[in-house]
N, C-alpha and C positions, 0 to 999 in steps of 0.2 A: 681220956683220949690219948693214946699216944704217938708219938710222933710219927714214928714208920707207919701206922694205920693211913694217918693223913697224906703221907709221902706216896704211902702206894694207891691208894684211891686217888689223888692228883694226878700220879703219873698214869692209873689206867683209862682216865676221862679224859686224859690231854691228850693219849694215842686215842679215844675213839672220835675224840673231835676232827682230828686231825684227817684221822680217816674216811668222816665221813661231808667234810668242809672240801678238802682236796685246794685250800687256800695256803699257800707255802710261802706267805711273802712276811716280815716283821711284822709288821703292822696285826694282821691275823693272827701269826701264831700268839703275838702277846695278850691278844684279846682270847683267844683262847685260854692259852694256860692259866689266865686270872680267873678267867671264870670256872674253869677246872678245878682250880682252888677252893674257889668262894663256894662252889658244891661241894668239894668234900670235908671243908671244913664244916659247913652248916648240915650236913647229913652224916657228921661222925661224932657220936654222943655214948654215953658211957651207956651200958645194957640195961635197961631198968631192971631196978632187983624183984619185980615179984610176974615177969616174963621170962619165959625158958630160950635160951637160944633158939633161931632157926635152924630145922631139922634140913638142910642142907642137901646132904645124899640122898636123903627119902624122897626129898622134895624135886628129884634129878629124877625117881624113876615117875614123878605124876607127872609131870609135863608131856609124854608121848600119850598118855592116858587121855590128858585134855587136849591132845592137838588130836586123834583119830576121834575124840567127841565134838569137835571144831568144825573135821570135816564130815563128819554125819550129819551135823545140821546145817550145815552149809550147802547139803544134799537136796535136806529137805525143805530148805526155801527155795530152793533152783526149783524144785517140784514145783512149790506153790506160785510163785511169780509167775512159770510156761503156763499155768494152770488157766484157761480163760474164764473160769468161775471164781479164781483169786479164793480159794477158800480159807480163810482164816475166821480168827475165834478171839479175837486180844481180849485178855482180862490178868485184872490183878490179883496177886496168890501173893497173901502173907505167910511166909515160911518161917516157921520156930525153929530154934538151932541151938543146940548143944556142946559147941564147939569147945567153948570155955576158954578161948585166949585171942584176942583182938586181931594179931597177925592170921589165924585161921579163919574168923568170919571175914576178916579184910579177901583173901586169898579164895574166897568161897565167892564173893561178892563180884571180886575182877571177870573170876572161872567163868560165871555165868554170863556174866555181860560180853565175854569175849566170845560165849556160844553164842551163834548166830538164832536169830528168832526171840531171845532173853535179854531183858534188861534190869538190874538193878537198881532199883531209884533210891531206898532208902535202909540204910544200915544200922544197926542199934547191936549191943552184946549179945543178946537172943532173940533178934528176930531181922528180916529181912523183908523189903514189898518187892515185886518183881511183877515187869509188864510181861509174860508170854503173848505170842503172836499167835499161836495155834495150839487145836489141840495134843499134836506130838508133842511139841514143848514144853508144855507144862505139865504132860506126863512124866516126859524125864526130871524135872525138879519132882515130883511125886515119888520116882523110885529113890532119891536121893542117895543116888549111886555116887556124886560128885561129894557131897558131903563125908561119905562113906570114907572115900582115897585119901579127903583132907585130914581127916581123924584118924587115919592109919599112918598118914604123915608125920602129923604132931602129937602124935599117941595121946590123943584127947576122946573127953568122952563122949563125941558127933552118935547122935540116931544112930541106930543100925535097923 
């Protein structure tokens, strides 16, 4: 770990506290910046050697990818809630995954549960359980379109 790594993760958690506390008195700010500390010191740890760096800029262009898939299923439980038949179908789908590196099934894992209608309950290296709400939903985990972006992310070997 070196020093400026921790300097600058200190000082970019001590501005978003700040920012988003809006508490400008001693007392706050010092409780801040210790704990601004105490996170970056406990979440800056040397790269484990048999994980590849985060693919960063690739990982910049999935994010619009999973926000217009966010709001599609965002769409379609607004469908289903107006719905006065409430139609839904909840069942769980264990999903096999090829990802091959912890940070991509982690990443896969969040993806889904952050889609509206999906939950991820339980995570393992190659496989996943996931509560779908309906049957749109757990068609898109079916096309494993999201797996697909993560694996072109971390140039791993995800299903195609």
């Amino acid at each position: 770990m070196s020093p400026r790594t921790l300097i600058l993760k200190t000082i970019g958690l001590f501005g978003l506290w700040v920012l988003l506390s809006g508490k400008l008195d001693a007392f706050h700010l010092s409780i801040g910046f210790l704990g601004a500390a105490l996170i970056a010191w406990v979440n800056t740890e040397p790269q484990h050697l048999d994980e590849p760096p985060l693919p960063h800029v690739r990982l910049i262009l999935y994010w619009p990818w999973l926000f217009l898939e966010i709001v599609k299923s965002s769409l379609n439980i607004t469908k289903i809630i107006l719905d006065p038949k409430l139609p839904i179908n909840p069942r769980l789908i264990q999903y096999p995954t090829n990802l091959g590196s912890n940070p991509a099934v982690v990443l896969l894992g969040n993806s889904i549960t952050l889609t509206p209608g999906t939950v991820t309950i339980e995570v393992s290296s190659s496989e996943l359980v996931i509560h779908a709400l309906d049957d749109k939903s757990s068609s898109g985990l079916e096309s494993r379109d999201m797996e697909r972006k993560i694996a072109e992310a971390f140039h791993s070997r995800g299903q195609t």
